[in-house]
N, C-alpha and C positions, 0 to 999 in steps of 0.2 A: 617664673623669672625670664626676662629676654633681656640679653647684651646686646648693646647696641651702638657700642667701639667697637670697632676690629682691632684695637691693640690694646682690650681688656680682656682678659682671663678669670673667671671666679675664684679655681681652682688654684690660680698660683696668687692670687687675691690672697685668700686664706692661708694658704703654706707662708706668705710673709708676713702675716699678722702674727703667727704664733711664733717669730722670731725676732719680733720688733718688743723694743724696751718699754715706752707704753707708749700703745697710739691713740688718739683722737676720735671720739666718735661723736659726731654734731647730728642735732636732731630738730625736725622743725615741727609744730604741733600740731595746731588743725588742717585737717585732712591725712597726715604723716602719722603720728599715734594717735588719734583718739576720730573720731567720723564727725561729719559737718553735722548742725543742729541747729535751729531754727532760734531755740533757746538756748544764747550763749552758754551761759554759766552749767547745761546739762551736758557738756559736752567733752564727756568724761573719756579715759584711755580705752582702747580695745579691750575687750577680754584677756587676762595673760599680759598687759604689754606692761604694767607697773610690777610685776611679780618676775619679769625678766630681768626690766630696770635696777628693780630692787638687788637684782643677784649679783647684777655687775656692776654696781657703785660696790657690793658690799665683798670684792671680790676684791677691788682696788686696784684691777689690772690696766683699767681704760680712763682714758679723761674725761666725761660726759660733759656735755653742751648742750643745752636746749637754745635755740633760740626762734625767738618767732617774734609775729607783728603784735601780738597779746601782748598786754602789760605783765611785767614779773610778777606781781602778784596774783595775776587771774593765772597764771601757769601754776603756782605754787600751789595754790587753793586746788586745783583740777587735779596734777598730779598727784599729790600727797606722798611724795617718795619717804623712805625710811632715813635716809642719808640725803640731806643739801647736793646736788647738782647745780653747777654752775649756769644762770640764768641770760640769755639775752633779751631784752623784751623791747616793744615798742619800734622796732627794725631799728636796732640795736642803740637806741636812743638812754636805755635804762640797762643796769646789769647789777645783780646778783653774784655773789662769789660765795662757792662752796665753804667760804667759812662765818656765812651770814652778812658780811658790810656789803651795802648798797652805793652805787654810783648813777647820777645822773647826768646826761648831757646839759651843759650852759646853753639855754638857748640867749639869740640876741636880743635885744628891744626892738630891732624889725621884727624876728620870727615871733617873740611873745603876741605883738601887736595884732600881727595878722590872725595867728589863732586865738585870739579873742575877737577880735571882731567877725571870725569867722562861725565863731560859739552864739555871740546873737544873735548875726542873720539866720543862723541852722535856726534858733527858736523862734525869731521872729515868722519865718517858712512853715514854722506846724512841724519840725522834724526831730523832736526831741526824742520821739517814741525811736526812732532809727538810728541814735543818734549813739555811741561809743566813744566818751574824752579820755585824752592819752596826755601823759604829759608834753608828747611832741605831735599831737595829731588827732583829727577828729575822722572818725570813721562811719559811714553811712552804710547800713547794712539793711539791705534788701531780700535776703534767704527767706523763702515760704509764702513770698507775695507772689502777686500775678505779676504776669512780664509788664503789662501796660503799668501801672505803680512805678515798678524797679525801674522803667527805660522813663518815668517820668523824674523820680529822685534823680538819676544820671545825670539827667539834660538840664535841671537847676544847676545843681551842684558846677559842671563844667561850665554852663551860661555866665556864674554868677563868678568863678574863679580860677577858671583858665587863662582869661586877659589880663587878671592883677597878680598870679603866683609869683613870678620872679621880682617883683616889688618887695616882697617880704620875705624871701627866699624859701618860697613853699614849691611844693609839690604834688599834683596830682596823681594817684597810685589807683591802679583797680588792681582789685584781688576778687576770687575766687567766694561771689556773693556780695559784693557790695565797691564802695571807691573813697579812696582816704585823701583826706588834705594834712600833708605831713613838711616837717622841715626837709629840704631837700640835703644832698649832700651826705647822709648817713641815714645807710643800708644795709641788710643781711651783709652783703658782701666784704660791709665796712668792718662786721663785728667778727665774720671768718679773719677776717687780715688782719684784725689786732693778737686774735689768738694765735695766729702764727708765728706774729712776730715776739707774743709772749715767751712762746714756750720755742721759738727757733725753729731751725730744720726735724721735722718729723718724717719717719720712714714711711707709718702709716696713719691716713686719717681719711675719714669716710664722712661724705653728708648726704641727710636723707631729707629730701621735701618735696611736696607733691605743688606747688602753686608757683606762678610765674614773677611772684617777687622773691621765690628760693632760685631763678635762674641768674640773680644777681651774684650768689655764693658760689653757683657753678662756675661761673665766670672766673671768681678769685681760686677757682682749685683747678684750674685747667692745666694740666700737667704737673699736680702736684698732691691730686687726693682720686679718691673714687667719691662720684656724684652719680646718688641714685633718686630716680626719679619714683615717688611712691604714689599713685594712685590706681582707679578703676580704669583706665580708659589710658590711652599711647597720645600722646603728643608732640610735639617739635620742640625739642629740648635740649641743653647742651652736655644730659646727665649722659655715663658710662651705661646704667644698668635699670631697666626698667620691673620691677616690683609690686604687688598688687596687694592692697591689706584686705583684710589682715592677716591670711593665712599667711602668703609669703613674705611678710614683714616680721610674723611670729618666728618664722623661720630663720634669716636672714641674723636676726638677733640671738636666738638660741646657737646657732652656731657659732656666732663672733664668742660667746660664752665661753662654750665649750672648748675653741680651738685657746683661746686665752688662758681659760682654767688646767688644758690638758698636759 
């Protein structure tokens, strides 16, 4: 683990978490619990990271959040928790509530429009095979191809709707393997700040993701959570606390446990 505030402390991190009423703990999935995979749907949790999960939904000390660019149902499917955790999916387009009702975002009849006719031309292009539909966003994922392919899907993709996105109120997103045409306007960031303003002022609440559409959430916890940045490799990031999975994520987790449970 490397801190990378100077006016974050781990140590008094912890000491105020086992004194806090119940805090927050938001989670974002691939890459953050479970390893990238060429084959989406194989793209199961760490070793240990659902049997941690498991302990602390069933502990009931902490409020769990998942949320990712994943539709709620491919999270549901992947993790298989014991206890409903509260879902964000699609960057925060769709949500899941820990007591099973589902919500989805109204899209407009601009933004339906554009991502449909955005859904032909992907087929008309040959790109079904790469091709990932969301209710708010079509995803083109390039992981396990040659670089020439992937820098070729890119350079369609932005040729073809980089000059009409704000016609429909779309937006261009690259993530971490591939680059999404999504509604703009709602983001990780969107779905941290409604949970905020659900549950109020909180003492403590932690978010963990390792991809550069999790530095949208980092943004909305700037002076008001720990934002940790989880992967193999150091980046330029606006997180407190840099983490490397899986050991130090097994870690990290085991202890929020333990200091909650003790």
């Amino acid at each position: 683990m490397q801190v990378l505030s100077d006016h974050f402390d781990l140590d008094s991190f912890f000491s105020d978490l086992k004194k806090s009423q119940k805090p927050i703990l938001l989670l974002d999935y691939d890459g953050t619990l479970a390893p990238f995979k060429v084959k989406r749907d194989e793209a199961v949790p760490y070793p240990g990271v659902k049997e941690i999960l498991n302990r602390i939904l069933d502990a009931n000390h902490t409020h769990v959040v998942v949320i990712s660019g994943r539709r709620v149902s491919d999270i549901s499917d992947l993790l298989k928790l014991d206890i409903q955790p509260e879902i964000w999916g699609s960057h925060g387009n769709e949500r899941l509530l820990s007591d099973g009702s589902y919500k989805l975002a109204e899209l407009s009849e601009k933004e339906s429009e554009g991502l449909e006719k955005a859904r032909k031309w992907a087929k008309e292009q040959k790109l079904d095979d790469n091709l990932e539909e969301k209710p708010a966003g079509l995803a083109f994922h390039w992981r396990g191809m040659d670089e020439s392919r992937a820098e070729e899907i890119e350079k369609k993709v932005l040729y073809k709707w980089q000059p009409v996105q704000k016609e429909f109120n779309l937006k261009l997103l690259n993530f971490d393997g591939g680059i999404e045409i999504k509604v703009a306007g709602r983001d990780k960031g969107n779905a941290v700040r409604s949970v905020l303003m659900e549950f109020g002022e909180t003492d403590i609440i932690a978010y963990l993701g390792d991809d550069l559409t999790d530095e949208d959430a980092f943004k909305v916890l700037q002076g008001k959570g720990l934002c940790i940045l989880v992967r193999n490799e150091l980046r330029e990031t606006l997180a407190d606390l840099w983490i490397e999975p899986p050991d130090e994520l097994l870690h990290f987790l085991q202890r929020w446990h333990q200091v909650r449970s003790g």
